[in-house]
C-alpha positions as CSV (number, residue, x, y, z in Angstrom):
1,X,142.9,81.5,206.0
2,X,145.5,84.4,206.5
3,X,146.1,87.3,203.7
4,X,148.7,85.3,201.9
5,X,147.3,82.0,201.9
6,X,145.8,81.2,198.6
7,X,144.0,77.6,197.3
8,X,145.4,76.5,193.8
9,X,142.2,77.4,192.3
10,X,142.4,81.3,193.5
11,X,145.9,80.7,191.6
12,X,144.2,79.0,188.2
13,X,141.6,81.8,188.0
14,X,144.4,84.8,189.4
15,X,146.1,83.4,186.2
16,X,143.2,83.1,183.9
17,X,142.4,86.5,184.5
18,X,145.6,87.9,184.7
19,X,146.1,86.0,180.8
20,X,143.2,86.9,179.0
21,X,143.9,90.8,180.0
22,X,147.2,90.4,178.9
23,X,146.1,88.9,175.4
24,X,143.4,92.0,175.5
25,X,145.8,94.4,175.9
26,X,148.6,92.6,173.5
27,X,146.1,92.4,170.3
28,X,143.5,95.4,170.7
29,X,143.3,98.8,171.4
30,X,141.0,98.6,174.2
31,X,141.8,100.3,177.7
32,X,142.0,97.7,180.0
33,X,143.6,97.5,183.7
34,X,146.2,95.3,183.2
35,X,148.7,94.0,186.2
36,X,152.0,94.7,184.0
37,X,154.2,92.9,186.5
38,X,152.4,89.5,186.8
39,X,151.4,89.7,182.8
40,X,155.3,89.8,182.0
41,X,156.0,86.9,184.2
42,X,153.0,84.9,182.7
43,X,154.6,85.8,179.2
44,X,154.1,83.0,176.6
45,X,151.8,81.3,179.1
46,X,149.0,83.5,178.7
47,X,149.1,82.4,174.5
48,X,146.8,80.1,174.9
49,X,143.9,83.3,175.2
50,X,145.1,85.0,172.0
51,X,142.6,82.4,169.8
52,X,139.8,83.7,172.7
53,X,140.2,87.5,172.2
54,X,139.3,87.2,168.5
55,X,135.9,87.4,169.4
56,X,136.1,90.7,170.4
57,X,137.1,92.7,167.2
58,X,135.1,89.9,165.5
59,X,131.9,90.1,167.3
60,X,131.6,93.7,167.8
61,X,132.8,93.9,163.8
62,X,130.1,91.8,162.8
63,X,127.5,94.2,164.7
64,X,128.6,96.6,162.6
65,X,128.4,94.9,160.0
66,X,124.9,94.2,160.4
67,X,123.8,97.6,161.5
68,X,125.4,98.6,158.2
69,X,123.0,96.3,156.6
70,X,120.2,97.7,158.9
71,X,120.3,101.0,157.3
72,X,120.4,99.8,153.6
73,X,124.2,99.5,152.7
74,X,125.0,97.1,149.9
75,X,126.5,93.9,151.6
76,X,129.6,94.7,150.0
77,X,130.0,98.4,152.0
78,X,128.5,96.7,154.9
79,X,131.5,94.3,155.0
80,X,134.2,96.7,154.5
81,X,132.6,99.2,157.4
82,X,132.8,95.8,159.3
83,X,136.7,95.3,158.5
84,X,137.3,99.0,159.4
85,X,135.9,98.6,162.8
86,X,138.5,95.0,163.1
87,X,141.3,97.4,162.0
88,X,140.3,100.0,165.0
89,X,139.7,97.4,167.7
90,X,143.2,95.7,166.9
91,X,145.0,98.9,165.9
92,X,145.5,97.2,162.4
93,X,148.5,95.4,163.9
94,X,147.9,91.9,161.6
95,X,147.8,94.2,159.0
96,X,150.5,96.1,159.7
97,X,152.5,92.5,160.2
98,X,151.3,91.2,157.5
99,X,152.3,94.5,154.7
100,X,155.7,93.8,156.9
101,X,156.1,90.2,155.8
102,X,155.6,90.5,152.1
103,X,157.9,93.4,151.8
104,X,160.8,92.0,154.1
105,X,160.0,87.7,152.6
106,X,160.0,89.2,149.0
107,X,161.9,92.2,148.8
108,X,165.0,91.0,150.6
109,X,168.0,88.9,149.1
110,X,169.6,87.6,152.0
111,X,168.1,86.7,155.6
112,X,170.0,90.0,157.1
113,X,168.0,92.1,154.5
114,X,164.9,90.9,154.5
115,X,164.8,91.1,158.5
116,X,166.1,94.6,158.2
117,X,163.7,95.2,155.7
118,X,160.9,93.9,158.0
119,X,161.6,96.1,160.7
120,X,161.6,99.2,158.8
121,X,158.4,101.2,159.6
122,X,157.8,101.9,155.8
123,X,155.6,99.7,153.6
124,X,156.8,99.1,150.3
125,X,154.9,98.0,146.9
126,X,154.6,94.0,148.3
127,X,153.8,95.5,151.4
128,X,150.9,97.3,149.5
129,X,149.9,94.2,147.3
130,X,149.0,92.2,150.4
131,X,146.7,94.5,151.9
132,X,144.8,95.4,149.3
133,X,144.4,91.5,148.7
134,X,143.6,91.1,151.8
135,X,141.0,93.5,152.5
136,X,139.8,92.7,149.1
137,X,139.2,88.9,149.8
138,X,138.2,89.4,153.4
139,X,135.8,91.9,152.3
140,X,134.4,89.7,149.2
141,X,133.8,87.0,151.8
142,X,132.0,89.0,154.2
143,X,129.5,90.4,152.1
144,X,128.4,86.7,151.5
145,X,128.7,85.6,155.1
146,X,126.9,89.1,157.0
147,X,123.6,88.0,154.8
148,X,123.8,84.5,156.0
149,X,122.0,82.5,159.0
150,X,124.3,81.6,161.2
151,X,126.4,84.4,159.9
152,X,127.3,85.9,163.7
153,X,128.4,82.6,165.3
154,X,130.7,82.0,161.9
155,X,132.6,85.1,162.3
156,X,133.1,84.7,165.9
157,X,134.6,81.4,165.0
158,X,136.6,82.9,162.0
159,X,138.1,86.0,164.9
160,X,139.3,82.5,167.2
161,X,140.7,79.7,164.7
162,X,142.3,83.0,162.8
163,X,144.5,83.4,166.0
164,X,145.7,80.4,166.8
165,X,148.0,80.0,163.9
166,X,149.9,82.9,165.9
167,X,150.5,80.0,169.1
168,X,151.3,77.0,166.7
169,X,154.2,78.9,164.5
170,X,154.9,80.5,168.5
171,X,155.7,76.9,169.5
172,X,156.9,75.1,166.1
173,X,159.6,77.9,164.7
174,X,162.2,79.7,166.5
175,X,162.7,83.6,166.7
176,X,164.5,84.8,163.7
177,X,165.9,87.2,165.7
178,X,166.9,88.0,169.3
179,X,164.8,91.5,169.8
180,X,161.4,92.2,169.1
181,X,157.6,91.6,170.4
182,X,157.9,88.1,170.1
183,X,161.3,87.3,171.2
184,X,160.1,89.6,174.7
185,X,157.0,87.3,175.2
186,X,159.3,84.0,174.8
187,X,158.8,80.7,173.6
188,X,155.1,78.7,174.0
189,X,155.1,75.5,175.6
190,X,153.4,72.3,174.5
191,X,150.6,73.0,177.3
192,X,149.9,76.3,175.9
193,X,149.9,75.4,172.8
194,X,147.1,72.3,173.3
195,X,145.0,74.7,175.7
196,X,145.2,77.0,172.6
197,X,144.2,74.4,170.0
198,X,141.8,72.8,172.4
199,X,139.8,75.5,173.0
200,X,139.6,76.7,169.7
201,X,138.7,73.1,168.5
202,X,135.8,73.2,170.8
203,X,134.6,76.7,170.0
204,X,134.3,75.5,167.0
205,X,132.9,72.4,167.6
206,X,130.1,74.2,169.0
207,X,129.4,77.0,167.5
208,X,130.0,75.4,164.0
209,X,130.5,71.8,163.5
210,X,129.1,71.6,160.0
211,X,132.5,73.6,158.8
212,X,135.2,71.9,161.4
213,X,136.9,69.9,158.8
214,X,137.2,72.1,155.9
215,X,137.8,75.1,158.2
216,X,140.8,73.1,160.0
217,X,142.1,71.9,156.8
218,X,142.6,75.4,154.9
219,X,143.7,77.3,157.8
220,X,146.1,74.5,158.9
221,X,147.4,74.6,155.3
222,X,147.6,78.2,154.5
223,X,149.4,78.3,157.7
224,X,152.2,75.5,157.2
225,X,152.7,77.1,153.7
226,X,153.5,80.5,155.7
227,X,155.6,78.8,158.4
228,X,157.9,76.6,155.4
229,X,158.4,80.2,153.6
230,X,159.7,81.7,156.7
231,X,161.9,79.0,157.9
232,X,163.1,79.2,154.5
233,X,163.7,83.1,154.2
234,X,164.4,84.2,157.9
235,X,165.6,81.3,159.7
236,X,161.5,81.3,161.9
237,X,159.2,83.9,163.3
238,X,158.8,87.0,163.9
239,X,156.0,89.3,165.2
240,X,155.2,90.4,161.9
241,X,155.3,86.4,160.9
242,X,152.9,86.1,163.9
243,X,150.6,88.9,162.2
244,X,150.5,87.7,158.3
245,X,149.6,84.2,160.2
246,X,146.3,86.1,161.5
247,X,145.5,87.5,158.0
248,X,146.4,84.4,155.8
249,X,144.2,82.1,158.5
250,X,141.3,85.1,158.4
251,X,141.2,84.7,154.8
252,X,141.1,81.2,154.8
253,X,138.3,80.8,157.0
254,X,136.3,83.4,155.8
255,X,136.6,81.7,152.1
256,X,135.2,78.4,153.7
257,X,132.2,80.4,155.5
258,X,131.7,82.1,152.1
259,X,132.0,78.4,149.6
260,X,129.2,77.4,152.9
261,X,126.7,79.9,152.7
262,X,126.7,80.9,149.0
């Protein structure tokens, strides 16, 4: 075999590799080498490893979280030392997308203005709301979960199903406008899409069958009631839409851990 020649699997796993780097290095801070050329031509195709890369800031959270616990914090610090160590690993970017979305969906009269709004850099009183809800309820949850059995393989299961709301509303909506993170990474196909959902099904099919069908059902719900609100307001998605998807479907899945283990 010459230099060139390569099998299709050397192609699958070039591509594999070459995707989840490019999801690594979309949605966390972490240094990674990262082939810039090949991930831009991959673009939307390497979606379907967003739901995978959830287990980073979730895992290494949770370890936190329980070292936290280790040294005698209250569950309730040990959870929020846990969500500050998330907000590092991703650079805060669902929370920065998702303090966008409730200022720009709520504070805007027309479509125009409530993009404009969501691209300004400045967080405004909605914008403020959300997160503190967010934190709160993500943090309330936790503190019931981290003191749990089974309490490690939940959350990594909660950092996937969280993200794949970002490839469904990827594939079902169209860009509400034509500039932007999400416009530049394109449109995901129906493959991407089911190697998303499918691999997220069977992590947690796995990992936590016991919660599939309630965990499905209120993260597939919270995340239709986002996608109708945005078609509505803004004509589709956004990467801030994208990033309030992440927090909504967090919150959701972390409530049905929480209703589980309490």
């Amino acid at each position: 075999m010459t230099k060139d020649d390569t099998s299709p699997s050397d192609d699958d796993a070039l591509a594999t590799h070459v995707d989840f780097s490019a999801a690594v290095g979309l949605l966390t801070r972490l240094p990674i080498r990262l082939d810039t050329d090949a991930a831009v031509r991959r673009g939307a195709r390497s979606a379907w490893a967003w739901p995978l890369v959830g287990v980073i800031p979730a895992g290494l959270g949770a370890l936190v979280g329980f070292t936290a616990l280790g040294f005698g914090l209250p569950a309730l610090w040990a959870a929020l030392v846990a969500l500050v160590a998330q907000a590092m690993i991703t650079g805060a970017m669902h929370e920065d997308g998702l303090a966008d979305t409730a200022d720009g969906l709520w504070g805007g009269v027309t479509q125009a203005r409530r993009l404009e709004i969501m691209k300004d850099s400045r967080i405004g009183a909605y914008g403020v709301i959300a997160l503190v809800l967010s934190l709160g309820l993500r943090a309330a949850s936790l503190a019931v979960i981290l003191s749990s059995d089974g309490a490690f393989w939940a959350l990594l299961v909660v950092g996937i199903v969280s993200r794949t709301p970002m490839v469904v509303l990827m594939f079902a909506l169209p860009n509400a406008r034509n500039t932007g993170l999400s416009q530049s990474v394109g449109r995901v196909s129906q493959n991407t899409l089911l190697l998303a959902v499918g691999c997220t099904l069977l992590t947690a099919l796995v990992l936590t069958p016991y919660a599939i069908i309630a965990l499905f059902f209120w993260v597939g719900l919270s995340m239709v009631i986002l996608a109708v609100i945005a078609r509505q307001k803004i004509g589709g998605q956004t990467g801030d839409i994208l990033g309030a998807s992440q927090q909504v479907a967090e919150i959701a899945a972390l409530a049905v851990f929480a209703a589980l283990f309490s």
